[in-house]
C-alpha positions as protocol buffer text, in pm:
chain_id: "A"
residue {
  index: 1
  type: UNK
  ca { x: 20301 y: 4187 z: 4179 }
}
residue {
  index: 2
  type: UNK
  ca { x: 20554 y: 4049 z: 3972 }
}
residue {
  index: 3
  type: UNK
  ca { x: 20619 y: 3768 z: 3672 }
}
residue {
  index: 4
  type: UNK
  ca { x: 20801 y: 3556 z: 3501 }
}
residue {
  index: 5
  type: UNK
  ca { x: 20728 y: 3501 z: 3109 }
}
residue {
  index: 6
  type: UNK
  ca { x: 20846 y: 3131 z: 3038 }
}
residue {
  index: 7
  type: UNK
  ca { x: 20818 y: 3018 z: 2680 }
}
residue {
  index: 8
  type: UNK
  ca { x: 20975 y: 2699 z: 2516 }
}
residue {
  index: 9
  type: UNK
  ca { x: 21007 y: 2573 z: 2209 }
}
residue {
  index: 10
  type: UNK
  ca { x: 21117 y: 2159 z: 2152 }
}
residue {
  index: 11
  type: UNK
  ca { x: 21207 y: 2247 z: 1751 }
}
residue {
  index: 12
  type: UNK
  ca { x: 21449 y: 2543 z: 1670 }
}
residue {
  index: 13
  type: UNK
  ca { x: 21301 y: 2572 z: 1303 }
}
residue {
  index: 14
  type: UNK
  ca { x: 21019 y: 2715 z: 1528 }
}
residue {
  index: 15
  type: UNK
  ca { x: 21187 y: 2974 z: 1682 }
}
residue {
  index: 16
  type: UNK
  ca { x: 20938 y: 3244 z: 1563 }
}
residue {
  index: 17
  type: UNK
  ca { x: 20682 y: 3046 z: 1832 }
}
residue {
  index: 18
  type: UNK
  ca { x: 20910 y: 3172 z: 2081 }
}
residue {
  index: 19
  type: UNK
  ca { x: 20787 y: 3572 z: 1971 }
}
residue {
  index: 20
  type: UNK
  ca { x: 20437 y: 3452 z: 1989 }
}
residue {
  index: 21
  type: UNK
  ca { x: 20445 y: 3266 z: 2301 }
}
residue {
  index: 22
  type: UNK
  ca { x: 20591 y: 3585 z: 2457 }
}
residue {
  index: 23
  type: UNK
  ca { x: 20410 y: 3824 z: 2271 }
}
residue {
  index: 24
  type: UNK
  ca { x: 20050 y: 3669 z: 2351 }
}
residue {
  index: 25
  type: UNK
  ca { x: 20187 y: 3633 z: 2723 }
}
residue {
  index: 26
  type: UNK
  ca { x: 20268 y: 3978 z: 2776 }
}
residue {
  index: 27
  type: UNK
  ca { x: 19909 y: 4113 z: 2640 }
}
residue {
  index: 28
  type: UNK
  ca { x: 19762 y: 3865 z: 2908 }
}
residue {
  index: 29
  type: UNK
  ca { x: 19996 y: 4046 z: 3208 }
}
residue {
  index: 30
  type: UNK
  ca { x: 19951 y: 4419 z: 3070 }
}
residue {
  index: 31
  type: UNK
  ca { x: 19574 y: 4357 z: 3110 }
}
residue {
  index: 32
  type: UNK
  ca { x: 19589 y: 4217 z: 3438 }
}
residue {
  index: 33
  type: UNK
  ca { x: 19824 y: 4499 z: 3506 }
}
residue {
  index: 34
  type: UNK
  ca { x: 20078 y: 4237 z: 3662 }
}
residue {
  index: 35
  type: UNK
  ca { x: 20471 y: 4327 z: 3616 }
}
residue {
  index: 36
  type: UNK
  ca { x: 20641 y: 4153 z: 3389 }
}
residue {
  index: 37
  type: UNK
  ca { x: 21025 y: 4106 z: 3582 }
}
residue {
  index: 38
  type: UNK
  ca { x: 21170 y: 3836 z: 3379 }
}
residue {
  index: 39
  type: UNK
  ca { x: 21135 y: 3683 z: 3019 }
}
residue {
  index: 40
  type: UNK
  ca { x: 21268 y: 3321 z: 2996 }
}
residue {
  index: 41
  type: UNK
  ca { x: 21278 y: 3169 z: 2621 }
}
residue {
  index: 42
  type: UNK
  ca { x: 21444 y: 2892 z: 2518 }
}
residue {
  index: 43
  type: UNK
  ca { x: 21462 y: 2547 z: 2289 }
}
residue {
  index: 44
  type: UNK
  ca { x: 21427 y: 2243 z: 2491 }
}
residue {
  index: 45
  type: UNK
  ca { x: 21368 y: 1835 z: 2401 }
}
residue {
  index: 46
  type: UNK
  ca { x: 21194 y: 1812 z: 2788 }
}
residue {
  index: 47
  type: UNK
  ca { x: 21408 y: 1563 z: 2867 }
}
residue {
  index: 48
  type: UNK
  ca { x: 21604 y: 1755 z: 3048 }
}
residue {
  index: 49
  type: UNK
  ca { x: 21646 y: 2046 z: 3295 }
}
residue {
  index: 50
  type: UNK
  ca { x: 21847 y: 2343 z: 3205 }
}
residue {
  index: 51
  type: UNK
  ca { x: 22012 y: 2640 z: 3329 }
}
residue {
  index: 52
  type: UNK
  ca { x: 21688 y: 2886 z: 3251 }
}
residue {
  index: 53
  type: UNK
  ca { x: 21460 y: 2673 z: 3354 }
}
residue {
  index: 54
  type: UNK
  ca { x: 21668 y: 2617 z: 3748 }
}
residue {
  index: 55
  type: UNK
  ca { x: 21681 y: 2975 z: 3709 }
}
residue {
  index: 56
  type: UNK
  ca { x: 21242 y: 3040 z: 3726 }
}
residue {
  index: 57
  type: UNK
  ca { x: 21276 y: 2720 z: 4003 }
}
residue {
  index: 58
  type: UNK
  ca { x: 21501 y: 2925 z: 4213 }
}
residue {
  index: 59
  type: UNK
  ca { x: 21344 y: 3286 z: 4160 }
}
residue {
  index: 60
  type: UNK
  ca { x: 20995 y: 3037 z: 4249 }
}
residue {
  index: 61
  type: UNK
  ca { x: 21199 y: 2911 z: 4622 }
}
residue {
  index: 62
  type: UNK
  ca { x: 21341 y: 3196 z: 4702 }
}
residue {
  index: 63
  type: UNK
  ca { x: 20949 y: 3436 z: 4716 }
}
residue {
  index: 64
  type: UNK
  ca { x: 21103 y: 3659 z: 4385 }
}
residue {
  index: 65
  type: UNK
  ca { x: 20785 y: 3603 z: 4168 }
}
residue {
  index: 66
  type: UNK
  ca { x: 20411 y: 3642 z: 4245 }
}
residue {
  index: 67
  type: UNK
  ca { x: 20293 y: 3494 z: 3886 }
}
residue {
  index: 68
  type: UNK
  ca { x: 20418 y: 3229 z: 3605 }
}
residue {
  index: 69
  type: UNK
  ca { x: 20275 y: 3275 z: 3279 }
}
residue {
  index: 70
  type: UNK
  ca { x: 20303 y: 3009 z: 3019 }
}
residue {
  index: 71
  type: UNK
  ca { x: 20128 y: 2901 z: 2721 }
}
residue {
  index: 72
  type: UNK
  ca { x: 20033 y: 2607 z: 2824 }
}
residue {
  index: 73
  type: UNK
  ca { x: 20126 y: 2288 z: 3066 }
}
residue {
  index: 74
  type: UNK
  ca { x: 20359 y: 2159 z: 2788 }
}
residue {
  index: 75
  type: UNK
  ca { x: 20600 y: 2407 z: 2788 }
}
residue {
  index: 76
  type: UNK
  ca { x: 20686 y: 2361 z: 3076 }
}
residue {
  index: 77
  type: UNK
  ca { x: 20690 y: 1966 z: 3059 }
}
residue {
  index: 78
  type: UNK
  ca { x: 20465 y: 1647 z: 2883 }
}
residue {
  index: 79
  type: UNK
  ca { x: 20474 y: 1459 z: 3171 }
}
residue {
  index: 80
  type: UNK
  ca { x: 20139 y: 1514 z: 3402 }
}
residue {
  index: 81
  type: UNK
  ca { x: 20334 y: 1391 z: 3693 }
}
residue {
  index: 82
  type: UNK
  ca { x: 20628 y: 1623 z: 3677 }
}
residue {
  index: 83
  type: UNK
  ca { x: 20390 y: 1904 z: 3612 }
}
residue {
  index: 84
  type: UNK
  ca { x: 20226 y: 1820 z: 3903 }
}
residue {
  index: 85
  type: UNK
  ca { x: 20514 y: 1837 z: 4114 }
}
residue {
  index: 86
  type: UNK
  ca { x: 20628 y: 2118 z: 3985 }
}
residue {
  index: 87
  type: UNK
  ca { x: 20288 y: 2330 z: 4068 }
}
residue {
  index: 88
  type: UNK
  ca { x: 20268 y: 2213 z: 4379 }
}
residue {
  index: 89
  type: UNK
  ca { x: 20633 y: 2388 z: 4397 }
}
residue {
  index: 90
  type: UNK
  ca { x: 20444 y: 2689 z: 4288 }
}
residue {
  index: 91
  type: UNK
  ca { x: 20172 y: 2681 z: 4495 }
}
residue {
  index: 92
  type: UNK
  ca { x: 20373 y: 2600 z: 4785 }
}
residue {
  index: 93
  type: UNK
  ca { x: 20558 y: 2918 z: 4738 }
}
residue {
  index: 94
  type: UNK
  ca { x: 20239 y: 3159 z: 4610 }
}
residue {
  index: 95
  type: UNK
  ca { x: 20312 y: 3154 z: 4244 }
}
residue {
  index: 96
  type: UNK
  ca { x: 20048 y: 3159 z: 4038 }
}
residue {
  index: 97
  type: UNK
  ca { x: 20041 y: 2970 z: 3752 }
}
residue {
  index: 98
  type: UNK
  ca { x: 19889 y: 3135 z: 3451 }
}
residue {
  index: 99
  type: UNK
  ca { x: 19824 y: 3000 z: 3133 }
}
residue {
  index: 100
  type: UNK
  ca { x: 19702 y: 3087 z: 2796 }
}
residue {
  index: 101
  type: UNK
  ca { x: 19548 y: 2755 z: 2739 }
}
């Protein structure tokens, strides 16, 4: 079983939160003794989509993950209707979605 680490930030003075998000993240995966393949970080206003992020979208499509860890919902996006769509991506592919809150 493999997964992806995906931590955001929206403010770069915050940039130690990136450490954190990965840090606490990992712990979770180690004691579920779940791979960790890939670590995505990166400072993002939501607005947008970005090269990283299409990155964990197309290792999601293409069956190159098993699990998704995040810190919570809002890192991944603030809008309940995009996140939504986006884990019915995941679930339509077999990624698990796990969160730390």
């Amino acid at each position: 079983m493999k997964a992806i680490i995906y931590c955001s930030i929206s403010n770069p003075k915050d940039i130690k939160l990136l450490d954190y998000q990965e840090t606490v993240l990992k712990n979770i995966l180690i004691s579920k003794h779940i791979k960790i393949d890939l670590v995505v970080k990166e400072i993002k206003d939501g607005s947008k989509s970005s090269y990283e992020f299409d990155s964990v979208i197309n290792r999601i499509k293409h069956s190159k993950v098993n699990y998704l860890a995040i810190y919570d919902t809002t890192r991944i996006t603030t809008n309940k209707e995009k996140f939504i769509e986006f884990e019915m991506l995941c679930n339509m592919h077999n990624v698990q979605i796990l969160k730390y809150k």
